[in-house]
C-alpha positions as CSV (number, residue, x, y, z in Angstrom):
1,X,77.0,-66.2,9.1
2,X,74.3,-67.3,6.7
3,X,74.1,-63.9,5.0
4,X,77.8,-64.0,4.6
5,X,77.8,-67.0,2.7
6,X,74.7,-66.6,0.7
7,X,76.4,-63.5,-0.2
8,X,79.6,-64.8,-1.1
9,X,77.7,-67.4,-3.5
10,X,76.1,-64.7,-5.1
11,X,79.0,-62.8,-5.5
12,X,80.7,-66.0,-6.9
13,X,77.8,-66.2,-9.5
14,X,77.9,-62.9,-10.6
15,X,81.3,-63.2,-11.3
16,X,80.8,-66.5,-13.5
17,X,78.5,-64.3,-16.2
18,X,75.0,-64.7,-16.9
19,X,75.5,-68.0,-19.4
20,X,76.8,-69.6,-16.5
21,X,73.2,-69.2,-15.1
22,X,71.3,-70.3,-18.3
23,X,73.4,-73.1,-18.1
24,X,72.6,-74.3,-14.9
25,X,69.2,-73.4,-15.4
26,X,68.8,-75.1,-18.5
27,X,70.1,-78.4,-17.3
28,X,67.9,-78.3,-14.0
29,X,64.7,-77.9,-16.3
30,X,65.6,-80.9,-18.3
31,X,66.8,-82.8,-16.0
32,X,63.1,-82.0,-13.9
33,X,61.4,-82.7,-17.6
34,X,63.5,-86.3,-18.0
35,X,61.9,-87.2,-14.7
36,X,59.0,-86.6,-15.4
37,X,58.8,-88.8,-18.8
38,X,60.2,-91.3,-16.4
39,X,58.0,-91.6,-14.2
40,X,55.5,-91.3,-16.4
41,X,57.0,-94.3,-18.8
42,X,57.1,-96.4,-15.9
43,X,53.3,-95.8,-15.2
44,X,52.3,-96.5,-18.4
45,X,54.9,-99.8,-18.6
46,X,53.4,-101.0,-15.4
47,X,50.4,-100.8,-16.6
48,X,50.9,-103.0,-19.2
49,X,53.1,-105.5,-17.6
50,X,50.3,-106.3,-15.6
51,X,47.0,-105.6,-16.9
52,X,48.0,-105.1,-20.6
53,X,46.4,-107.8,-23.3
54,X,49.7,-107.3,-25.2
55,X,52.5,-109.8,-25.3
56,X,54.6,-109.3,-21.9
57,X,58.3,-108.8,-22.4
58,X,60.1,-106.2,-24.7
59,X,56.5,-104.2,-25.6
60,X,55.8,-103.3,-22.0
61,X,59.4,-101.2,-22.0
62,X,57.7,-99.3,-25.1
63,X,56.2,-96.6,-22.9
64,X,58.9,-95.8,-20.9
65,X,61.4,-95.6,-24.2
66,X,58.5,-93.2,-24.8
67,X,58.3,-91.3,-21.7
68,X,62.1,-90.6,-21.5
69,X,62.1,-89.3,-24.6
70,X,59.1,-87.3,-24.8
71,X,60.6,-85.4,-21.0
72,X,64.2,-84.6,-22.8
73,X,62.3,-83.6,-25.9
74,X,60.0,-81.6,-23.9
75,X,63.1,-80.2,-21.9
76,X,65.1,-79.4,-24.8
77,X,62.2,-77.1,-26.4
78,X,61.3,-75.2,-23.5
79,X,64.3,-74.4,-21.3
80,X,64.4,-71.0,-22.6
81,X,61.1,-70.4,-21.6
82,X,62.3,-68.4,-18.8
83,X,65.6,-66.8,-19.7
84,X,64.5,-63.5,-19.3
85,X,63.1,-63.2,-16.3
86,X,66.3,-65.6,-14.8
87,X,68.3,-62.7,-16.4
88,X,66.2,-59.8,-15.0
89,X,66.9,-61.3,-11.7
90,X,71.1,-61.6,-12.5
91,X,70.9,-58.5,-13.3
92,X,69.2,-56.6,-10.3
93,X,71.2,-59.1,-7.8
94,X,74.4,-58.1,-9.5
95,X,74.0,-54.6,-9.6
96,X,73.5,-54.6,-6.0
97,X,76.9,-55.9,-5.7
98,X,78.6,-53.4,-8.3
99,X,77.0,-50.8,-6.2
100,X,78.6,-52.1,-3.3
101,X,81.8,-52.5,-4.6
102,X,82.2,-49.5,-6.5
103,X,81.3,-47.4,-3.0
104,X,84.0,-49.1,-1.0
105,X,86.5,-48.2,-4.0
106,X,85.4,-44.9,-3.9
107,X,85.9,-45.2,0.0
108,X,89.5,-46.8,-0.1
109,X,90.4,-44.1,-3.0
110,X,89.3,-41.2,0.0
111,X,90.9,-42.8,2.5
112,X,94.3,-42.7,0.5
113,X,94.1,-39.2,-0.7
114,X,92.8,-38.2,3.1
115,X,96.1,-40.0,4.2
116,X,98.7,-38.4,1.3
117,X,97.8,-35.0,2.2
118,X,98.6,-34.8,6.2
């Protein structure tokens, strides 16, 4: 049953096109890179909400202002870091399928010209 579906999702991706991929992939990276700054913003803020000698308030939200933009920045510039080997990988998947298909065509086609002639 697992196979089936993982199948059928493939199957259902191939069908979408390779730019459906990148697109997915590209907004999983920077979605993962916003995250990061995030977190990383908040660390910094908290530092300095509580053992910063600055003034406490609006400065303290500095870092993480920082942090968010730095990870979408950072997200932006490298999500097509890895488009070709996410694309080697479409294609090899893929092909398996065609393969598939094009052999059970080629089986239905036989199947009708074995039943015509008898």
């Amino acid at each position: 049953m697992h196979k089936l579906k993982a199948e059928a999702v493939a199957r259902s991706q191939c069908e979408k096109g390779v730019a459906t991929i990148y697109s997915q992939q590209h907004n999983k990276h920077t979605r993962k890179s916003v995250a990061f700054g995030l977190l990383g913003g908040l660390a910094g803020s908290t530092i300095l909400m509580f053992w910063g000698k600055v003034p406490k308030g609006g400065y303290a939200l500095i870092p993480l202002g920082i942090g968010i933009v730095g990870g979408w920045t950072t997200g932006l510039v490298t999500q097509d870091q890895d488009d070709a080997e996410h694309e080697q990988t479409f294609l090899d998947v893929c092909s398996q399928y065609t393969e598939e298909d094009e052999l059970a065509e080629d089986d239905v086609e036989e199947d009708e010209e074995d039943g015509g002639s008898e």
